[in-house]
N, C-alpha and C positions, 0 to 999 in steps of 0.2 A: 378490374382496373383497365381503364384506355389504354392504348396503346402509344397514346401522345401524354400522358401522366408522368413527370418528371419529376417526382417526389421522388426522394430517394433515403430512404429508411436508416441506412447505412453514415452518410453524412449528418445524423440527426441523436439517433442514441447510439452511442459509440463508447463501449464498454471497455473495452482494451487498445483503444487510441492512444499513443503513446505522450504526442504533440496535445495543446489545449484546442479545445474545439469552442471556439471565441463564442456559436453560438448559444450554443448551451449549457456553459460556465454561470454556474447560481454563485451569484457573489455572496464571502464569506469575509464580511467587514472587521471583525475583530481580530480572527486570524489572519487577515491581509494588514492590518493594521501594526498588531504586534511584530511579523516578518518582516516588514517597513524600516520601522523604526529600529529591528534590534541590527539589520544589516550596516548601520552608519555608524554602531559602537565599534568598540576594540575586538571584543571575544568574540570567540567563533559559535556557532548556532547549531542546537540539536532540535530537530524536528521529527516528532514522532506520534504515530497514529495505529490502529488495525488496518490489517489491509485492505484496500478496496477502498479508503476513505476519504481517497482525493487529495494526500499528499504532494503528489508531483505534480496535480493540475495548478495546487497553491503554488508552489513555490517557483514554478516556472511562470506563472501566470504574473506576480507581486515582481518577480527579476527581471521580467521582459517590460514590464509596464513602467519602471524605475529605469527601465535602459541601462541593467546593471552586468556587465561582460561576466557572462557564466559556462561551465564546462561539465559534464556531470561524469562521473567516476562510477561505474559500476562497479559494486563490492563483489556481484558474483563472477564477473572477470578478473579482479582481484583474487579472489579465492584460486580460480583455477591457475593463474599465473605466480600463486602464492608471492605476491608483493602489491600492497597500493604506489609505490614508489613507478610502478611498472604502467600501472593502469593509469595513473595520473598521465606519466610521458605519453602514450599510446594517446590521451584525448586532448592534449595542451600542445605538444609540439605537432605544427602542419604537415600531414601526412605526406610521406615522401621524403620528408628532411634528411639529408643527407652527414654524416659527420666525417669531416676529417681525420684519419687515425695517423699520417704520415704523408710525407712528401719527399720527390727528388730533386735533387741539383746537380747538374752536369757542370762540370769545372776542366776547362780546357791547360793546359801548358805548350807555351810555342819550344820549337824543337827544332835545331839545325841538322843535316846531314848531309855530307857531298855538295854542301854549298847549295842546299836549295830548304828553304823555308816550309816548316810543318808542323800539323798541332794534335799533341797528345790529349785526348779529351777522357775524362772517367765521369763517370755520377757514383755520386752520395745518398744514401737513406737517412733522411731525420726524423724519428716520429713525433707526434705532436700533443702534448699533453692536454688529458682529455679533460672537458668541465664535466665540472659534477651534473650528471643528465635533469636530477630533479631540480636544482638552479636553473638549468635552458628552458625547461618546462615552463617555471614562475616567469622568466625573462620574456619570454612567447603571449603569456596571459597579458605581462604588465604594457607589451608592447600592443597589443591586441585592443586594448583598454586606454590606451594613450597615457596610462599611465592613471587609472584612475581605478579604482578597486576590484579587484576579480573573485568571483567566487569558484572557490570546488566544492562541486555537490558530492557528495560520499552518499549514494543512493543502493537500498536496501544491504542498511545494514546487518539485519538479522541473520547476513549470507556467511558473516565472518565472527559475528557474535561468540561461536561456542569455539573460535582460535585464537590463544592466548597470544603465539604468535606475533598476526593480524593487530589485534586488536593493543599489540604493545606496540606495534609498528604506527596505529594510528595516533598511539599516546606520543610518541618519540614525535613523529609527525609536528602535531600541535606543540610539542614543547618549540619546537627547532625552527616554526615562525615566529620567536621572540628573539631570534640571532640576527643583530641587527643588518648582517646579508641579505637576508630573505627577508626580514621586516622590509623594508624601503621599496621591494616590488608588489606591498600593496594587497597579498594575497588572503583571503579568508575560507575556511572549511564550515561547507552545509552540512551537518551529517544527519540523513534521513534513514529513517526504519521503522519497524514495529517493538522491539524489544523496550521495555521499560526499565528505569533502575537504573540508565544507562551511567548517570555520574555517581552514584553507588558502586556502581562495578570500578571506575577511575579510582574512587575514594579508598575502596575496601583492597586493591592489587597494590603488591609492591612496588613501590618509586613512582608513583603514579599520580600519588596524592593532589601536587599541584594542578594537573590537568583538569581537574574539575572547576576549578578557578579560574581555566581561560575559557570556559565553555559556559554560554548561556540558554537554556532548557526553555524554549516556548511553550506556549498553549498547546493539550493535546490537538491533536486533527480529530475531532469525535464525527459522529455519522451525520448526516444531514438533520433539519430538524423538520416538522411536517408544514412547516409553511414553507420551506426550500425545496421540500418535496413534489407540493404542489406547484409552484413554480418553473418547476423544471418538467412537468408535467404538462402545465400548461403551456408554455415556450415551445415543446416538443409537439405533443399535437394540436394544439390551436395556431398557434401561430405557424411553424412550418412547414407542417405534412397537411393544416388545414382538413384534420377530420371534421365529420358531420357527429359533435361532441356536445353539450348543453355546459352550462355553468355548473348547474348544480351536478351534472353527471363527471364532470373533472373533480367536483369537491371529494364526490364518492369515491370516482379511481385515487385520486391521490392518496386518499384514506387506507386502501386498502393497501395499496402498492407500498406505504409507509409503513404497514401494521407487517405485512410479509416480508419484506427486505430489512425490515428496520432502519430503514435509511444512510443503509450502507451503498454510496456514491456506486461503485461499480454494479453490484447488484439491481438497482433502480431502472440504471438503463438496459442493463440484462432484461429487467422484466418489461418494459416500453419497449424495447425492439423485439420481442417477442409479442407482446399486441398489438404491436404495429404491424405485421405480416398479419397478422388474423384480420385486421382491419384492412390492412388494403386489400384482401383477398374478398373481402363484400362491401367492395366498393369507397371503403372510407367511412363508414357507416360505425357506430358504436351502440354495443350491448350491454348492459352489464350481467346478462349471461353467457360474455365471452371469457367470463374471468373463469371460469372453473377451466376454459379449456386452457387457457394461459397459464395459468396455477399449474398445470399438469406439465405443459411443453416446457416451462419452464424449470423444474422443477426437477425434468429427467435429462433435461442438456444441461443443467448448470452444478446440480447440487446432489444425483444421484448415488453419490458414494455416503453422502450424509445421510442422506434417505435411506439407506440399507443399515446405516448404524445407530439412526433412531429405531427401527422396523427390528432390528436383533432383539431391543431392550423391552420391547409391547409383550404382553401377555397373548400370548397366542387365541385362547378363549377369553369373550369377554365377558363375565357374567357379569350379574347386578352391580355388584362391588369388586369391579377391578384396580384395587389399589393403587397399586404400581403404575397403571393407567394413568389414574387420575392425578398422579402423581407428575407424572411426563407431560402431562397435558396442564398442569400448573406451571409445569415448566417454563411452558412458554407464553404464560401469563405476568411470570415478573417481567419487572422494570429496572430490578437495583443491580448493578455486577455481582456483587455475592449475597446470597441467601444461607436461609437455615433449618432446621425442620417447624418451626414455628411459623416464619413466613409460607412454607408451602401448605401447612396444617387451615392457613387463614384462607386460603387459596380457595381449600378444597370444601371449609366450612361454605364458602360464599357460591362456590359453583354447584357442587355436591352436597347441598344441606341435610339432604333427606337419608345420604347414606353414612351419616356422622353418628359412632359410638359412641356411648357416655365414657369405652377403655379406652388404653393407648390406642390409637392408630399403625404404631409400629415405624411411624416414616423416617424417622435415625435411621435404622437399618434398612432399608428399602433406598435412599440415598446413598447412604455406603457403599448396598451393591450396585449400583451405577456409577459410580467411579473406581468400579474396579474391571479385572477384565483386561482383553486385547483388545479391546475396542470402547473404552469406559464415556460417559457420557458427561459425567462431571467431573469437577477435580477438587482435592478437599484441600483447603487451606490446616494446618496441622497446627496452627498456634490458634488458629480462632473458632476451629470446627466448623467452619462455615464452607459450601462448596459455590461454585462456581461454573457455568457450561464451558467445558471444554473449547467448542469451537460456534461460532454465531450463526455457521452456516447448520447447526442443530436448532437452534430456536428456529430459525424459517421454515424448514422442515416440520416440523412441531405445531406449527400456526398454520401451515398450507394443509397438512395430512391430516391433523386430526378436530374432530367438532363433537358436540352435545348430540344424540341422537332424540328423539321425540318422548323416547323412553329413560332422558335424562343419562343414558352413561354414554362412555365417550369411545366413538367410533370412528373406523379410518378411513378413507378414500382410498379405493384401491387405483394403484397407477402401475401403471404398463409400458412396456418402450414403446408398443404400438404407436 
């Protein structure tokens, strides 16, 4: 790289940027659509995604682009202040705000003595009754807003999920915006997180019922799809950093970068600002035998703890027929959220034909023991016997680590921190 090269990597894939990064925001027209429209209803809005999905680039991106006066509430500041009523004030009232708790008055009386004029003075303490802080709060937004709708974002909810608590504090919350007080400053709650079920849980807790009813449940935030992929792909090194990249060679990277992250938004740019140092480090120039080492760096700064807890479940020996193998490495051939030993069984017909008994297979129980354990890799749904990957950052793991060897069974890439 010049030394006059003002690309700058950093402004370009930005994985854990807080703020939207206008450039490289892949527009999400349905979900921008739906967050649009349902912010002009009455009820308040749950938005909910996995993590890493690009929740907060939506919703702050759809708010700011509406010119819609927004505040966001951290639920894990909440948590550790144990009240949202706390967290709210801390981000709605202008820091520094000062409150009156009392006041003096000095009260003089004239006084004669020996004929010459004098004045007895005393002060008075009066205190001053206080408003309700979370009124000042909404009064702050509405003012903020000229009087035109404010949101609070209730951002990562999943922080306060498992406090009953909290989480009746958020219910009482939303009931206590229909008091025509607080109705009239205009105010509405975003509440964003990863937990599902969320009006379940309102519906199914005591006194709570109604809440579900002022609350309206948008489109999940799912992962990118592989033409977003690609796009964000292409935007990123053709257009900004300007690699020496072909067309069809971004077809390929996108492909791939889609197949290993699964087009989980934060992980994407993980993996582009990781080929992007490999690339500008020869020049700007693009291989597609840089993927393997990408695959690698990537893989032991991002996701190494997954790495270690697919690497516990492998068959240490691989022979011919390493079941359990072939098993793990179906793994991360599905596509559907839940599976069952039938779909893995089709899996392994199709990848592994040659090593298919006319007996059971045994994969019921070979499944089982993977979701069990201090460290399980699945999770078993118990009404439908059907299981589920734990965490998504095991299927990428799964699809980077492991491949077909020449001899048809399924071998690993050994990675190293080196």
């Amino acid at each position: 790289m010049s030394s006059g090269d003002q690309r700058d990597i950093n402004a370009v894939f930005t994985p854990r940027r807080n703020d939207v990064n206008a450039k490289m925001y892949v527009d999400r027209a349905d979900l921008e659509k739906a967050l649009t429209n349902a912010v002009s209803r009455s009820t308040h809005l749950l938005l909910f995604g996995e993590s890493g999905n690009g929740k907060s680039w939506l919703y702050k991106r759809v708010l700011e682009i509406n010119k819609i006066n927004y505040v966001v509430a951290n639920c894990a500041n909440a948590s550790m202040k144990r009240s949202l009523v706390a967290e709210i004030c801390s981000v709605a009232l202008p820091s520094g705000t000062a409150i009156k708790t009392s006041y003096s008055e000095k009260k003089g009386a004239e006084v004669k003595a020996f004929g010459f004029g004098g004045n007895l003075g005393h002060e008075e303490k009066y205190d001053v009754k206080q408003p309700d802080p979370l009124y000042s709060a909404f009064e702050a937004l509405y003012s903020s807003a000229n009087g035109k709708t404010s949101v609070i974002v209730f951002d990562n909810l999943e922080q306060i999920f498992s406090s009953s608590e909290l989480m009746a504090e958020l219910a009482s919350l939303i009931i206590l915006l229909d008091d025509s007080r607080y109705a009239k400053l205009n105010v509405k709650f975003l509440i964003v997180g990863t937990p599902t079920g969320i009006l379940d849980y309102f519906q199914k807790s005591p006194n709570m019922e109604s809440v579900a009813n002022r609350v309206t449940e948008l489109p999940k935030v799912d992962c990118l799809s592989h033409s977003q992929v690609h796009q964000l792909v292409h935007k990123g090194f053709v257009l900004l950093l300007q690699a020496r990249i072909s067309a069809t060679q971004v077809d390929d990277l996108a492909s791939h970068i889609f197949n290993v992250t699964l087009g989980v938004a934060q992980r994407v740019h993980e993996y582009c600002e990781t080929l992007a140092y490999l690339m500008r480090d020869r020049n700007w120039n693009y291989e597609a035998t840089y993927l393997a080492q990408a695959d690698k760096v990537w893989l032991m700064n991002g996701l190494r703890q997954s790495y270690s807890v697919v690497e516990t479940h492998l068959n240490s020996k691989n022979t011919a027929i390493a079941r359990k193998n072939q098993v793990i490495f179906s793994i991360g051939k599905v596509t559907s959220h839940q599976f069952d030993s039938s779909s893995i069984e089709g899996l392994i017909n199709s990848h592994f034909p040659e090593t298919v008994p006319n007996t059971n297979m045994g994969l019921g129980s070979i499944l089982g023991e993977l979701s069990k354990g201090e460290t399980p890799l699945l999770v078993k749904n118990l009404k439908t016997n059907q299981y589920r990957v734990k965490d998504p950052r095991f299927v990428m793991c799964i699809r980077v680590m492991l491949y077909k060897d020449r001899a048809g069974r399924v071998a690993r890439k050994q990675f190293t921190a080196s």
